[in-house]
C-alpha positions, 0 to 999 in steps of 0.5 A: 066735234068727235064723241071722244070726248064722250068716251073719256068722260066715261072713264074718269067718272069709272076711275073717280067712283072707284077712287070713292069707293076704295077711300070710303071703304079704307076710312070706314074700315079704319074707324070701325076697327080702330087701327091703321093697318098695311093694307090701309095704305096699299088701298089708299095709294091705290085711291089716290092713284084712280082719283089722279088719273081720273082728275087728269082724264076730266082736265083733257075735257074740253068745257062745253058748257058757260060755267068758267074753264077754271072752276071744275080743275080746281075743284077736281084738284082741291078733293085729290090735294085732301085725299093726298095730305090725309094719305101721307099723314095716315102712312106717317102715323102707320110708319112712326107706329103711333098708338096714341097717334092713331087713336087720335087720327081715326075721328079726324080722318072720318072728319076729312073724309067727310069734308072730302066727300062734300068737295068730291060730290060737288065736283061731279055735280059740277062736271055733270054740269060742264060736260053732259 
């Protein structure tokens, strides 16, 4: 068996951190200025796009560990699935300019992001455990 394998898990860990740290950064900024601004959006889509390539790199893995082949694709899917909902819902609230929307959605995306990152730990975790 080659190292590829190697190199693209390399990748779609880099890719899957920086999709973490660009949502972590967005949903903080968002609760600690208390409004949603364009550049939210931008770096959101932005995330979503890394977390998607990222997620679509790590499927191509092929499992070398006993834990099941299904287990690590759907908890990879369940954390982007989040992020996206939350995305659409953040763009629809920013586009409706909702005022009393937003100051509704701030503690609920700080909530979403917190159920997120749980699943997006895990999955690493598990990953780590699927391909060492």
């Amino acid at each position: 068996m080659d190292s590829s394998w190697q190199y693209a898990t390399l990748e779609a860990t880099i890719l899957l951190i920086i999709s973490l740290a660009i949502y972590t950064s967005v949903v903080w900024n968002i609760r600690i200025r208390s409004r949603i601004k364009k550049w939210h959006l931008v770096a959101l889509y932005f995330g979503l796009l890394f977390q998607l390539v990222g997620v679509i790199i790590m499927d191509s893995i092929p499992n070398i560990s006993s834990i099941p082949n299904y287990i690590h694709p759907i908890l990879g899917l369940l954390p982007f699935l989040i992020m996206l909902l939350h995305t659409v819902w953040i763009n629809r609230i920013f586009l409706n300019n909702g005022k009393k929307d937003e100051k509704t959605a701030i503690p609920y995306s700080f909530i979403i992001w917190a159920i997120w990152l749980i699943l997006f730990l895990i999955s690493m975790y598990v990953g780590a455990l699927i391909h060492p």
